[in-house]
Each structure stands twice: as C-alpha cells, then as structure tokens.
N, C-alpha and C positions, 0 to 999 in steps of 0.2 A: 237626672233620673226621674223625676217628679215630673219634666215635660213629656220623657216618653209614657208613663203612668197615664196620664192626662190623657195624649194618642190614643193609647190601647183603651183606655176605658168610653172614647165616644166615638171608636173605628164602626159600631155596626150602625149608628144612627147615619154619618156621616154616608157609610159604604150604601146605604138604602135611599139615599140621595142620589148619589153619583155611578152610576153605571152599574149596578147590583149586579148585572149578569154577567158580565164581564172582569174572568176569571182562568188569562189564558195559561196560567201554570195548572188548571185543569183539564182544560179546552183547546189546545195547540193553534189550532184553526182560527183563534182569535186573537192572536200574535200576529203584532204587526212589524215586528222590528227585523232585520233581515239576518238571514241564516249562520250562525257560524262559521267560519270558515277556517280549517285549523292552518292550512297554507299561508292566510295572511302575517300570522306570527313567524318572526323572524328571530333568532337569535341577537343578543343585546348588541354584541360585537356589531353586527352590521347594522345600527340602527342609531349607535349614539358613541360618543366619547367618554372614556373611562375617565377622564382628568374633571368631566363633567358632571359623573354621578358621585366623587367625592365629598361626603356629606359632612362629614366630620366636626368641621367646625359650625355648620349649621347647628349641629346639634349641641354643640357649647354655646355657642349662642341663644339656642333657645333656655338651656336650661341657668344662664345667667338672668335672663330677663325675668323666668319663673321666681327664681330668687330676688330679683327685686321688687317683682309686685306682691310680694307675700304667696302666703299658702293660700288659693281659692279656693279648694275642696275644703277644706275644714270649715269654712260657712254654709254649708248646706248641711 
C-alpha cells in the first residue's frame, strides 16, 4: 500500500515528464492499441479443457506455503 501511496503522490511530476498530452481515455484519436472486437471472444468450452482449469489444489497449495512463510501482512 505505501508503494502505490508513493505512485499517486509523484504521478503529476512524473506525468509532466513523460508525454503530458497524451490522454487517450479522453482523446480516443490517441489510442493506439487496436479496436475491440467482441467476435474474437469465444466461449471457454471451445477454447480450453475443463480438466485444465481445475484449480483446486493450486489453491491448497498456495495457501500451505502462506502458512509456512508466516503472516506477511502483519509487518507492514
């Protein structure tokens, strides 16, 4: 939290650095990345295997290892 704090507090020096005018969620016309397409999106079924998004024990997994390195958040 204190990194993004840090971020937001030197975003306007930085931003008057680096491309000031350029603001294409105001400006459309200065978007360069290419257009939406809502066609591309395919439903999951045709796009991957369901035995593959089985997360499960990922997530046991993660939350064993949490438990072994101790609590992080509580040092900040």
């Amino acid at each position: 939290m204190s990194r993004l704090l840090k971020a937001c507090r030197g975003y306007e020096r930085w931003k008057s650095e680096h491309r000031p005018n350029h603001k294409p969620w105001l400006a459309p016309e200065q978007n360069t990345l290419p257009q939406f397409n809502p066609a591309d999106i395919r439903p999951m079924s045709e796009t991957t295997d369901a035995a593959v998004i089985d997360e499960r024990s990922v997530q046991q997994e993660e939350k064993e290892e949490n438990d072994a390195s101790g609590d992080e958040l509580a040092a900040d």
